[in-house]
ChimeraX commands (.cxc) that place a marker at each C-alpha (Angstrom):
marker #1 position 11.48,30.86,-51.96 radius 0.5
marker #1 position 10.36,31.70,-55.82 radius 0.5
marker #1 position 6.62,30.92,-56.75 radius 0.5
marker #1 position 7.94,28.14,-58.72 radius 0.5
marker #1 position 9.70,26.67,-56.05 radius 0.5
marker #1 position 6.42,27.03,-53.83 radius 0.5
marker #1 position 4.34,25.81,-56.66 radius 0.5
marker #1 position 6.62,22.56,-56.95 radius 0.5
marker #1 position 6.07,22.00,-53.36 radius 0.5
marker #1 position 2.70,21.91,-53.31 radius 0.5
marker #1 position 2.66,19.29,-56.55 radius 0.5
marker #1 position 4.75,17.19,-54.38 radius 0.5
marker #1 position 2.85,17.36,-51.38 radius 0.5
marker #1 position -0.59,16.61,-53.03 radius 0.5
marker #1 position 1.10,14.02,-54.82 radius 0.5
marker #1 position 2.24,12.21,-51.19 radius 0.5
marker #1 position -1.01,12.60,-49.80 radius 0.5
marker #1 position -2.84,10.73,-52.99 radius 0.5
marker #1 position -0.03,8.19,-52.83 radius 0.5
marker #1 position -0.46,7.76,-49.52 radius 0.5
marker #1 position -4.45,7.38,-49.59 radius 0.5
marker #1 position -4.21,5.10,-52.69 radius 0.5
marker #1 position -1.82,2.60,-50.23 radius 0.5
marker #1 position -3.63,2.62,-46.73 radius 0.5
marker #1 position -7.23,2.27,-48.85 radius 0.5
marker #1 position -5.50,-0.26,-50.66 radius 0.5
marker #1 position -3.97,-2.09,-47.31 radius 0.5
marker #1 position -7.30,-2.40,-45.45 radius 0.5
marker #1 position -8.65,-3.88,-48.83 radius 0.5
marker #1 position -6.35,-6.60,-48.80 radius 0.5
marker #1 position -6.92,-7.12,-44.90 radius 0.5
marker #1 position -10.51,-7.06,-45.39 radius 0.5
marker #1 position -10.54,-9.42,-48.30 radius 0.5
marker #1 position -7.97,-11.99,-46.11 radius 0.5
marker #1 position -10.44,-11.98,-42.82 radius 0.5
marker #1 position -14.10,-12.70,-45.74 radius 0.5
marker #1 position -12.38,-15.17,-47.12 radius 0.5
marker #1 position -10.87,-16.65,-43.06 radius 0.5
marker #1 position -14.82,-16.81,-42.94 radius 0.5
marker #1 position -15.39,-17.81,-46.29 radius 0.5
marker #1 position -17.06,-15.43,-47.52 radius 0.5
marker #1 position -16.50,-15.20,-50.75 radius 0.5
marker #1 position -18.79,-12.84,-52.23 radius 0.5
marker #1 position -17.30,-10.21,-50.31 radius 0.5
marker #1 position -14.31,-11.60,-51.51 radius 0.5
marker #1 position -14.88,-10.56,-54.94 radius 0.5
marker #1 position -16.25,-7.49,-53.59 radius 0.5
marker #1 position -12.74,-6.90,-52.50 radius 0.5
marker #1 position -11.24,-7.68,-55.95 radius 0.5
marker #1 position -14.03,-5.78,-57.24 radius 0.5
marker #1 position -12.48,-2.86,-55.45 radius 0.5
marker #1 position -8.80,-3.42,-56.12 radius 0.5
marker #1 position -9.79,-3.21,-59.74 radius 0.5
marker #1 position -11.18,-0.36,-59.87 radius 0.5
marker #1 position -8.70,1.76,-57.61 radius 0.5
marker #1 position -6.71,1.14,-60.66 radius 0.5
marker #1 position -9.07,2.80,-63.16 radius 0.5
marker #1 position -8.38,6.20,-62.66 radius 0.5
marker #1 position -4.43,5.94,-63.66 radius 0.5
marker #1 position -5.59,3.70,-66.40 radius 0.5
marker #1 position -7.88,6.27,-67.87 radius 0.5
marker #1 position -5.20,8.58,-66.99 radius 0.5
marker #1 position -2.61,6.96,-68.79 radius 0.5
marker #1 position -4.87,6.02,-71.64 radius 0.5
marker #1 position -6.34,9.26,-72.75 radius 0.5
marker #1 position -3.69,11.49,-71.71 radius 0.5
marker #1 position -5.82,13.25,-68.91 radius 0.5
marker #1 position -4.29,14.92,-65.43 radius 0.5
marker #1 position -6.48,14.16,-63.04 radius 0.5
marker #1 position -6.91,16.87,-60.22 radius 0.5
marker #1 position -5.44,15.37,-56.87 radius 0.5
marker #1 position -8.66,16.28,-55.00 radius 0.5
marker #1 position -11.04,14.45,-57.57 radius 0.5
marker #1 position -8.69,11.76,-57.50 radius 0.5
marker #1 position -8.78,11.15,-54.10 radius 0.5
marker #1 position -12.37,11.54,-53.58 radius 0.5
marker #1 position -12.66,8.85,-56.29 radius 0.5
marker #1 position -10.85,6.43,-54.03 radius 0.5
marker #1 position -12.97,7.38,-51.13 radius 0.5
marker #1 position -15.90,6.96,-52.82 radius 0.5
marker #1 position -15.05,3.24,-54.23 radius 0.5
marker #1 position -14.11,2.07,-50.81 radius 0.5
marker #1 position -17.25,3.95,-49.03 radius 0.5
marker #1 position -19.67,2.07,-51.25 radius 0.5
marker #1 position -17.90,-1.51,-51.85 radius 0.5
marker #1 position -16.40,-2.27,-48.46 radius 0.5
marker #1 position -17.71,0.26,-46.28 radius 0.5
marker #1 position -21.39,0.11,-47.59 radius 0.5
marker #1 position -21.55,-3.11,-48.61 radius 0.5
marker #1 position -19.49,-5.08,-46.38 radius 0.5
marker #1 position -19.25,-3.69,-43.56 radius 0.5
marker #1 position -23.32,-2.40,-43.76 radius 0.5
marker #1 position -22.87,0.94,-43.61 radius 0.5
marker #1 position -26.12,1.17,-45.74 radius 0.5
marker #1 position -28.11,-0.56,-43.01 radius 0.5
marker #1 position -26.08,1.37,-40.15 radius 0.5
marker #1 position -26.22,4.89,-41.12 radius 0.5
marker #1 position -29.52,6.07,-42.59 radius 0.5
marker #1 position -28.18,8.55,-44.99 radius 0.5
marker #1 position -24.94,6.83,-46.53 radius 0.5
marker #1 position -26.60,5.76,-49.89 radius 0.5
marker #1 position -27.73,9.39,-49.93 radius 0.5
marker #1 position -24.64,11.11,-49.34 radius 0.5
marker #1 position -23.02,8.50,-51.92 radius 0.5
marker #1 position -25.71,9.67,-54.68 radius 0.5
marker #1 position -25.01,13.25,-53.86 radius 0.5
marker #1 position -21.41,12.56,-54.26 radius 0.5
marker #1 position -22.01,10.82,-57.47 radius 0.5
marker #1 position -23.85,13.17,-58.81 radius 0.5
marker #1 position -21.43,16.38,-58.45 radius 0.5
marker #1 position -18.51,14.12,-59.64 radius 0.5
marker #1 position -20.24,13.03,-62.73 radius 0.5
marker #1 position -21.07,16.50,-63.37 radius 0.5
marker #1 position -17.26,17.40,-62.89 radius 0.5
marker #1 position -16.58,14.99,-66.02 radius 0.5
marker #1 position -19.36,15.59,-68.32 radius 0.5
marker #1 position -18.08,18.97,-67.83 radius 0.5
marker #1 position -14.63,18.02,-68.30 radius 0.5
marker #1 position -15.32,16.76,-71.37 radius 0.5
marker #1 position -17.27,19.60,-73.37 radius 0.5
marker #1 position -14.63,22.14,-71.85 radius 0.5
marker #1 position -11.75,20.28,-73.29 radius 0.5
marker #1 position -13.80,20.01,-76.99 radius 0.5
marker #1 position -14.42,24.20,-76.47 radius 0.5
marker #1 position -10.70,24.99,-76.17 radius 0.5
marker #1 position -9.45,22.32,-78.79 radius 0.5
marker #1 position -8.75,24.23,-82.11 radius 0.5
marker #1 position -9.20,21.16,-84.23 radius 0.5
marker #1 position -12.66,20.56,-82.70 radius 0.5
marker #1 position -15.15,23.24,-84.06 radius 0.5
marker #1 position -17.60,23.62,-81.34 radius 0.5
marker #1 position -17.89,26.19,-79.45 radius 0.5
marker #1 position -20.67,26.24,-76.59 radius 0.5
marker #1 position -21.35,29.08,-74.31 radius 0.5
marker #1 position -21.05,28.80,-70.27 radius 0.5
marker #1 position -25.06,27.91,-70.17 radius 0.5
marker #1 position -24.79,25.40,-72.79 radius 0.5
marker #1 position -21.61,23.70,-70.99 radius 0.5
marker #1 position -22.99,23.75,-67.54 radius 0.5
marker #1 position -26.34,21.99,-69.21 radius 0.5
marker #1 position -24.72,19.76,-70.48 radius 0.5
marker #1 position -22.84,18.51,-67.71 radius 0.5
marker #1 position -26.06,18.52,-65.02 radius 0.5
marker #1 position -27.25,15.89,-67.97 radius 0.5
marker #1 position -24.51,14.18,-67.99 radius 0.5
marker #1 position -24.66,13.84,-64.47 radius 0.5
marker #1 position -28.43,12.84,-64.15 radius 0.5
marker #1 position -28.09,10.21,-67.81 radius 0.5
marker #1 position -25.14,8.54,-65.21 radius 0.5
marker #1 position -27.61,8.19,-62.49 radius 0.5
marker #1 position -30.42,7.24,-63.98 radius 0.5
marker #1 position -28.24,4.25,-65.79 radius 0.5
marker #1 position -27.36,3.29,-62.53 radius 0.5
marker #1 position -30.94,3.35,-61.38 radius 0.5
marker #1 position -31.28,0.87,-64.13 radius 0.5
marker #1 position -28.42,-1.58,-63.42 radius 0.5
marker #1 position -29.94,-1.65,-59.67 radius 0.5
marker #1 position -33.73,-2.64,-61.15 radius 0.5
marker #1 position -32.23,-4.84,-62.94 radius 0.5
marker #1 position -29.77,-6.92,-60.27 radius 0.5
marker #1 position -33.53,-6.79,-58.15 radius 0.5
marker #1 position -35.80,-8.03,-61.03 radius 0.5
marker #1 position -33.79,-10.80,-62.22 radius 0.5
marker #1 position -31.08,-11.84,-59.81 radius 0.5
marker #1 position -33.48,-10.83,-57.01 radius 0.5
marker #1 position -31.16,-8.53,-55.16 radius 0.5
marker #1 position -32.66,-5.59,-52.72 radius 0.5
marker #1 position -30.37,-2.49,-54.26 radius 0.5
marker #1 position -33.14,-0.71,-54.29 radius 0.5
marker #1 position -33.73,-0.05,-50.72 radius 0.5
marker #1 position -37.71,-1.62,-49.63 radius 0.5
marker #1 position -39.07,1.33,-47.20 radius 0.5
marker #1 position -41.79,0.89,-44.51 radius 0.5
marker #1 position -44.53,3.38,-45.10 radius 0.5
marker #1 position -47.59,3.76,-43.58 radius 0.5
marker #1 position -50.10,5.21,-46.14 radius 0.5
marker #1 position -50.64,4.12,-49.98 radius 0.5
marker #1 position -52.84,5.25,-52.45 radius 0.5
marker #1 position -53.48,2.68,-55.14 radius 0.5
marker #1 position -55.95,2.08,-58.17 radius 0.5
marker #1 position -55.16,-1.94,-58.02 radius 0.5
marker #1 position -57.39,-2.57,-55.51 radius 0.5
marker #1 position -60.03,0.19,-56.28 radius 0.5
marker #1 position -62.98,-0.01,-58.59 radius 0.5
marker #1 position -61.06,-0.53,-61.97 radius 0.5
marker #1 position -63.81,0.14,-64.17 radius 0.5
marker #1 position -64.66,3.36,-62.71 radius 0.5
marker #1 position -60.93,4.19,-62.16 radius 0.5
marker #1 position -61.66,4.66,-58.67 radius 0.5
marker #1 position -58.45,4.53,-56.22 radius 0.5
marker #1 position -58.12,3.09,-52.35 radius 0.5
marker #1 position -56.46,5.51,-49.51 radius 0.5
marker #1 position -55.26,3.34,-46.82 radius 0.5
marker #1 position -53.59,5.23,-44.08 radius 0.5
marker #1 position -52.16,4.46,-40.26 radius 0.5
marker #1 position -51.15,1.33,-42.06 radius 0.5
marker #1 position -49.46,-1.19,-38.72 radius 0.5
marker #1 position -48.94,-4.43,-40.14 radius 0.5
marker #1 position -48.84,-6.14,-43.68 radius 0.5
marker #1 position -49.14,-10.01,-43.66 radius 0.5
marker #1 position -47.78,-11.63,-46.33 radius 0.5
marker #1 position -48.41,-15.35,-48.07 radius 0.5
marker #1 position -46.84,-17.22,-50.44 radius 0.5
marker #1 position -47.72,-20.35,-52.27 radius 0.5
marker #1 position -44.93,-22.30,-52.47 radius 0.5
marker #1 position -44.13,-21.21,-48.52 radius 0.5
marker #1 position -45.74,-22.16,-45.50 radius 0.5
marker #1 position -44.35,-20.02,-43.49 radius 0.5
marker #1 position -45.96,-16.20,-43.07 radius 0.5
marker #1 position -44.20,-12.62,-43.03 radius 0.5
marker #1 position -45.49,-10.19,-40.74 radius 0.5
marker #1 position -43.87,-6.90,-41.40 radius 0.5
marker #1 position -44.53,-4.81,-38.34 radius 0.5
marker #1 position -44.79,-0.94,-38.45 radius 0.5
marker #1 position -46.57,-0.59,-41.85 radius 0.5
marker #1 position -46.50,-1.53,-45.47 radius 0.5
marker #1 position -43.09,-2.60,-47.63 radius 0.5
marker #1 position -42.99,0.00,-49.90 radius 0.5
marker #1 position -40.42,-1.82,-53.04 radius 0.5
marker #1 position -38.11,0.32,-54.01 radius 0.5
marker #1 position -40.09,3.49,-55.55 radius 0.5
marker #1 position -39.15,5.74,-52.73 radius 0.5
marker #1 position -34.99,5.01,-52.70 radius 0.5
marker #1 position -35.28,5.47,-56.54 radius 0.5
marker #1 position -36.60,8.67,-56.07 radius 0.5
marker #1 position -34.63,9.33,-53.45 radius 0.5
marker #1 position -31.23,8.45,-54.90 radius 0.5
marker #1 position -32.02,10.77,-58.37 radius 0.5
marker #1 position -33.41,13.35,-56.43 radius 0.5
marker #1 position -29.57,13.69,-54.48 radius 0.5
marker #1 position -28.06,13.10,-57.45 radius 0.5
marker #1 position -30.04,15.95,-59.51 radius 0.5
marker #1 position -28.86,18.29,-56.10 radius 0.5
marker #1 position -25.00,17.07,-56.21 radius 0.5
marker #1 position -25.07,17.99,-60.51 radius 0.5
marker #1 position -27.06,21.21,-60.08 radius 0.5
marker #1 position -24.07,22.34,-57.31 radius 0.5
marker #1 position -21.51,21.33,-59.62 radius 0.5
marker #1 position -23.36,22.54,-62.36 radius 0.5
marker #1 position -23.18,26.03,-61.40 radius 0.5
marker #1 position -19.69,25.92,-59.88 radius 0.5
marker #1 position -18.69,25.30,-63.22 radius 0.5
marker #1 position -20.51,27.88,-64.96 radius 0.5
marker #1 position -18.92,30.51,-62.73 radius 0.5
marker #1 position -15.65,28.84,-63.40 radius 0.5
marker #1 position -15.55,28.63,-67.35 radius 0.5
marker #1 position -17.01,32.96,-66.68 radius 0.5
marker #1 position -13.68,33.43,-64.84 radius 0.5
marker #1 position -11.33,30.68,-64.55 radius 0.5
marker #1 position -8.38,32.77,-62.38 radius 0.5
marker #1 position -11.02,34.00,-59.50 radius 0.5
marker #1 position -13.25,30.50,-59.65 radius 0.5
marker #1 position -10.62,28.20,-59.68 radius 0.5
marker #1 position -12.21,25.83,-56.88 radius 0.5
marker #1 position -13.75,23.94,-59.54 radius 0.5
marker #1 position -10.00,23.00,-61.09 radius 0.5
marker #1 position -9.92,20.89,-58.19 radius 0.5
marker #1 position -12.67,18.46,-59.71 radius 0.5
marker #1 position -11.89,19.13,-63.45 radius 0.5
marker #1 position -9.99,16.21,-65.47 radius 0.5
marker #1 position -8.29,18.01,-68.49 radius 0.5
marker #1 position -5.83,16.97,-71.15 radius 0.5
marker #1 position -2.12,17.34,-69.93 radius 0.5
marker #1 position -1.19,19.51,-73.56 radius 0.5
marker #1 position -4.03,21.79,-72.27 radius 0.5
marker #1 position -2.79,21.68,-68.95 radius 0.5
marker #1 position 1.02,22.35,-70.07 radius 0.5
marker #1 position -0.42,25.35,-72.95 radius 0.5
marker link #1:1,2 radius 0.2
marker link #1:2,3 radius 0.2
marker link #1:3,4 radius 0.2
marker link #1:4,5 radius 0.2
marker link #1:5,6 radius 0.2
marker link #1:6,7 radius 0.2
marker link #1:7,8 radius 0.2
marker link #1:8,9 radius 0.2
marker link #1:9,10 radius 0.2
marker link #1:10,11 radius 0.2
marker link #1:11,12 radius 0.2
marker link #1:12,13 radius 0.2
marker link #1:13,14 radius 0.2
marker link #1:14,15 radius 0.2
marker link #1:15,16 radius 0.2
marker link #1:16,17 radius 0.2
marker link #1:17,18 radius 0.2
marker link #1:18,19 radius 0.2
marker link #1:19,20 radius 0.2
marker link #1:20,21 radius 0.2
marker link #1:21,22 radius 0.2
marker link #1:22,23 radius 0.2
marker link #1:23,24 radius 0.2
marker link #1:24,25 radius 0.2
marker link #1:25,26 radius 0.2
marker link #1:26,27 radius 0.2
marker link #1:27,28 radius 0.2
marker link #1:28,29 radius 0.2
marker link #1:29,30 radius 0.2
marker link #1:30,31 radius 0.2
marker link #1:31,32 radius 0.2
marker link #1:32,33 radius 0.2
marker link #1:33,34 radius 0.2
marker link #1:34,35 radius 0.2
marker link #1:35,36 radius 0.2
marker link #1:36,37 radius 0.2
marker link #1:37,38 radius 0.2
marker link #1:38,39 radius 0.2
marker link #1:39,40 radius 0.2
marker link #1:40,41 radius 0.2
marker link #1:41,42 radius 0.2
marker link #1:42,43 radius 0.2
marker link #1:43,44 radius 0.2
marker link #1:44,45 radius 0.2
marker link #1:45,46 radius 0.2
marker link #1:46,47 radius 0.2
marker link #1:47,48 radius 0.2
marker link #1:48,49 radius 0.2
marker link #1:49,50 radius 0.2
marker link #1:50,51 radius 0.2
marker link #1:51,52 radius 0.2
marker link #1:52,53 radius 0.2
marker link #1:53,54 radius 0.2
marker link #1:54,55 radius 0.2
marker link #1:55,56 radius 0.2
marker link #1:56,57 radius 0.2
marker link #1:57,58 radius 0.2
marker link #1:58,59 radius 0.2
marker link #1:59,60 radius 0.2
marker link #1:60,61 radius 0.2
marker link #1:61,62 radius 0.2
marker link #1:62,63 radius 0.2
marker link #1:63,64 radius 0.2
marker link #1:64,65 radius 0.2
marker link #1:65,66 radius 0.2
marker link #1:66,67 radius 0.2
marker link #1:67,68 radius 0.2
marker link #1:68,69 radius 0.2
marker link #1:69,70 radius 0.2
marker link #1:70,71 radius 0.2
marker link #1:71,72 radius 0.2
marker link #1:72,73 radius 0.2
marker link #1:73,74 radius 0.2
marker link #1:74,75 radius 0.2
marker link #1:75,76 radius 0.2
marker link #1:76,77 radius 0.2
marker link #1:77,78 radius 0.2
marker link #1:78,79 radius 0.2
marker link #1:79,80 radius 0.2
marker link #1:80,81 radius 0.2
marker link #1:81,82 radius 0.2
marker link #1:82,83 radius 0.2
marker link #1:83,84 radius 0.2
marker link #1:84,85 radius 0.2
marker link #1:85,86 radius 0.2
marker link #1:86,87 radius 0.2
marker link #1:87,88 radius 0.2
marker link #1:88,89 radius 0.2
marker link #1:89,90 radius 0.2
marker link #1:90,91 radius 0.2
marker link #1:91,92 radius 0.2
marker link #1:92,93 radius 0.2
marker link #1:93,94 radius 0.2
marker link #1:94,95 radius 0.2
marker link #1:95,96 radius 0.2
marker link #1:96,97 radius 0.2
marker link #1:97,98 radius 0.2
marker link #1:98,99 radius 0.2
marker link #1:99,100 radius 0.2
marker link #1:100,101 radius 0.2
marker link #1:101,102 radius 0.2
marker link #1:102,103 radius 0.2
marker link #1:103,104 radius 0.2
marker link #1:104,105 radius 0.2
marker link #1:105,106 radius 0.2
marker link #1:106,107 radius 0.2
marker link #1:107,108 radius 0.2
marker link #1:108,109 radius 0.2
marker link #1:109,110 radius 0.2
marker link #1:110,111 radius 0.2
marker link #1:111,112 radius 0.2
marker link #1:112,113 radius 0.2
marker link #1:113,114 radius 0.2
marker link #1:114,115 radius 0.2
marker link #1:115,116 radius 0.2
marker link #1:116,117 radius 0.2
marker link #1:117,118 radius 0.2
marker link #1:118,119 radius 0.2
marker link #1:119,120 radius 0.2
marker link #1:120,121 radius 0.2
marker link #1:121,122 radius 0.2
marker link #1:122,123 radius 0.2
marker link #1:123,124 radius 0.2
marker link #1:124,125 radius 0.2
marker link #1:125,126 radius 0.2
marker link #1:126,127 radius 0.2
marker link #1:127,128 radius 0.2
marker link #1:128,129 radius 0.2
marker link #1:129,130 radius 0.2
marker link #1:130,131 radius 0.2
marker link #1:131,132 radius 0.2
marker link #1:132,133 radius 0.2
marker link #1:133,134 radius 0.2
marker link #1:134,135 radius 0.2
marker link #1:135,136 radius 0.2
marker link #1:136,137 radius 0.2
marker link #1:137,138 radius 0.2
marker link #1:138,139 radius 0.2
marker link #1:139,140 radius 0.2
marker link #1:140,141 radius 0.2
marker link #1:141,142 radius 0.2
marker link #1:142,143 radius 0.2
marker link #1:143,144 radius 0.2
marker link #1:144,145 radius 0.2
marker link #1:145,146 radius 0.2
marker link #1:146,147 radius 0.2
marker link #1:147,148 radius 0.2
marker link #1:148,149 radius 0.2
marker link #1:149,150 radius 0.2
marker link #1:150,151 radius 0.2
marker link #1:151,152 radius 0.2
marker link #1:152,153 radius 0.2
marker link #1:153,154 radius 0.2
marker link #1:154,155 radius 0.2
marker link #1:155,156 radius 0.2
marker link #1:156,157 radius 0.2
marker link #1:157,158 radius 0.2
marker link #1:158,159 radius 0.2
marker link #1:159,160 radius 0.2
marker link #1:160,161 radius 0.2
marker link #1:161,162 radius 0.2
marker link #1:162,163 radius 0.2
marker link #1:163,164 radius 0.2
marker link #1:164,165 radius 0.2
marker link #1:165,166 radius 0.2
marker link #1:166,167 radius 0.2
marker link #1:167,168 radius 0.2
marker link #1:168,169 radius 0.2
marker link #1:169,170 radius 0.2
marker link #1:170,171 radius 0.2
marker link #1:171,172 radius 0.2
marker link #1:172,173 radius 0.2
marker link #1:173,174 radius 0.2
marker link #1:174,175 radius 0.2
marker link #1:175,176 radius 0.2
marker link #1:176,177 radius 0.2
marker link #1:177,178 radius 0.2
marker link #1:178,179 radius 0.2
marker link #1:179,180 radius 0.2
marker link #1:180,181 radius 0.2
marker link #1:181,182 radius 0.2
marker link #1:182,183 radius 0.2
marker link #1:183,184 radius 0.2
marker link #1:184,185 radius 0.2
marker link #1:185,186 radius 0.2
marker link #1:186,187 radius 0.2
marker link #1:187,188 radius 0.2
marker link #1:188,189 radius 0.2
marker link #1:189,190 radius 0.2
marker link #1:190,191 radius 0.2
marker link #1:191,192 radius 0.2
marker link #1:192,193 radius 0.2
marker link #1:193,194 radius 0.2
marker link #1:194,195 radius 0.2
marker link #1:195,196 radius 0.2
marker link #1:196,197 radius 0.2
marker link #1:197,198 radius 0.2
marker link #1:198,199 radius 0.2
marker link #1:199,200 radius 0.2
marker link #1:200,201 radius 0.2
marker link #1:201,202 radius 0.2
marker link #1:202,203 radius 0.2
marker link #1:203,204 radius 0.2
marker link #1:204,205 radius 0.2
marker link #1:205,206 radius 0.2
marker link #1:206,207 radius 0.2
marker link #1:207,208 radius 0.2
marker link #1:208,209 radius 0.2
marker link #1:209,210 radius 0.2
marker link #1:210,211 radius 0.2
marker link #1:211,212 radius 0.2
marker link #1:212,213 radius 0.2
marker link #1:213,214 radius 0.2
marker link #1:214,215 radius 0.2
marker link #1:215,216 radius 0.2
marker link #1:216,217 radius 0.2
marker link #1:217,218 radius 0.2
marker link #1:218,219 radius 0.2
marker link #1:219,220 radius 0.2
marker link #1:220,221 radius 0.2
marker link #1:221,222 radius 0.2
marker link #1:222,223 radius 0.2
marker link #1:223,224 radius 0.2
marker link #1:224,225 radius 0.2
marker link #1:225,226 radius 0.2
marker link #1:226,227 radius 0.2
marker link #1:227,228 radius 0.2
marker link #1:228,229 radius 0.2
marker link #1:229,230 radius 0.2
marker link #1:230,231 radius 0.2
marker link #1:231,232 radius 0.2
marker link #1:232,233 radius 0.2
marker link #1:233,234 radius 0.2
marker link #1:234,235 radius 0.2
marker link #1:235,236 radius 0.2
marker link #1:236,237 radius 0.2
marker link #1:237,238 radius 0.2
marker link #1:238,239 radius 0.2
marker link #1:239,240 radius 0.2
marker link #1:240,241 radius 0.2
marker link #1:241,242 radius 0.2
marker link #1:242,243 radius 0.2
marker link #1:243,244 radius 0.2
marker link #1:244,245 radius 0.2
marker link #1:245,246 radius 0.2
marker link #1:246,247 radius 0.2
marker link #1:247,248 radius 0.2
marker link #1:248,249 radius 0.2
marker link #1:249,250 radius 0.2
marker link #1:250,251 radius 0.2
marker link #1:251,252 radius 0.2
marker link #1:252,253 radius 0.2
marker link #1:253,254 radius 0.2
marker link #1:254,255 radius 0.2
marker link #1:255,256 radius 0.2
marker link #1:256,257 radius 0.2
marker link #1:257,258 radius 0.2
marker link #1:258,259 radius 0.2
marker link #1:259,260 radius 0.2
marker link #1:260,261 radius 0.2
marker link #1:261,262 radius 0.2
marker link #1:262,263 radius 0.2
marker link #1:263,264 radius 0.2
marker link #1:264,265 radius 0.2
marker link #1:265,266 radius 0.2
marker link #1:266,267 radius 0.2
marker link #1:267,268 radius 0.2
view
């Protein structure tokens, strides 16, 4: 068998498997959407739409902007839709396993790197684009394109909690706070309170109490942290994977696997 021959075996064969992934992700969609809305639930109904929708992105942007999309980052793009919308949110894998918004982040953040560096590496080796940036410059500029995504997203999730009063930014239970709020202002003098147990909470136009047992509800702060602080590890990986890559594309080729480019680039 030639190389070509092996070559077009292995295009067809990653081209089954994302096929195949795109349909059975696609199939437990649609069965997950039909048993919300048996129980009518119909914001994870949407959800479910939601996800349809954007299983079709990638081909669209594909399509659109003439771009071959690496099997691999394809079908990790898939996985990652359906781990956060029906795996995370409806099915609670959030509140089940401890570390799935982190891993999610981490993902997020090496895949975003893989297209902000996608995108200066296809403006270096266009001849009608004059810029030219060195490996550094193009490996910078994707980690910031990578943390700018994340800390957008940051914002969207502050946002859905401030005014629509969602909780996408995870409350914690902590047991120690510093603060200056309840301190002696005018001497700028700040309160320790540790071994924190219980926080009793009041409200106005409630008559009913909350006792939150274990410790103090920490709002937010601490997932927000959290979730750029995974997201600055997943770009920094990528980050340099790339670097070594754009050094030496024929022995770091690993990173082709992540890499959107234009098909004429592809083809020259």
């Amino acid at each position: 068998m030639t190389k070509k021959e092996i070559k077009n075996n292995s295009k067809k064969k990653k081209k089954t498997l994302n096929i195949s992934v795109y349909f059975i992700l696609r199939l437990l969609v649609i069965i997950c959407m039909v048993a919300q809305s048996m129980h009518g639930n119909w914001n994870n109904v949407f959800l479910c739409i939601l996800t349809l929708v954007l299983f079709t992105l990638p081909t669209i942007i594909a399509k659109t902007f003439s771009i071959k999309l690496p099997t691999t980052l394809e079908i990790i793009v898939y996985l990652f839709i359906f781990s956060a919308e029906i795996l995370g949110e409806i099915q609670n894998f959030y509140g089940v396993f401890k570390h799935w918004d982190t891993m999610l982040h981490t993902l997020n953040g090496f895949i975003c790197a893989a297209i902000g560096f996608s995108l200066i590496d296809i403006l270096n080796r266009t001849e009608s684009v004059h810029i030219k940036l060195t490996p550094v410059f193009v490996a910078l500029v994707s980690f910031c394109f990578s943390m700018t995504i994340g800390v957008l997203w940051e914002f969207g999730e502050f946002a859905a909690d401030r005014f629509l009063l969602k909780d996408m930014q995870k409350d914690r239970i902590i047991q120690t706070i510093s603060s200056k709020e309840i301190g002696n202002k005018e001497e700028n003098e700040k309160v320790v309170i540790k071994d924190i147990n219980k926080t009793v909470i009041y409200s106005d136009n409630n008559e009913k109490t909350y006792t939150i047992n274990g410790g103090y509800l920490d709002i937010g702060i601490i997932d927000t942290m959290k979730d750029l602080f995974v997201n600055f590890i997943g770009a920094v990986i990528f980050s340099i994977l790339g670097l070594l890559y754009i050094k030496d594309r024929d022995e770091y080729n690993f990173a082709e696997r992540f890499i959107p480019i234009l098909k004429k680039l592809k083809e020259e």
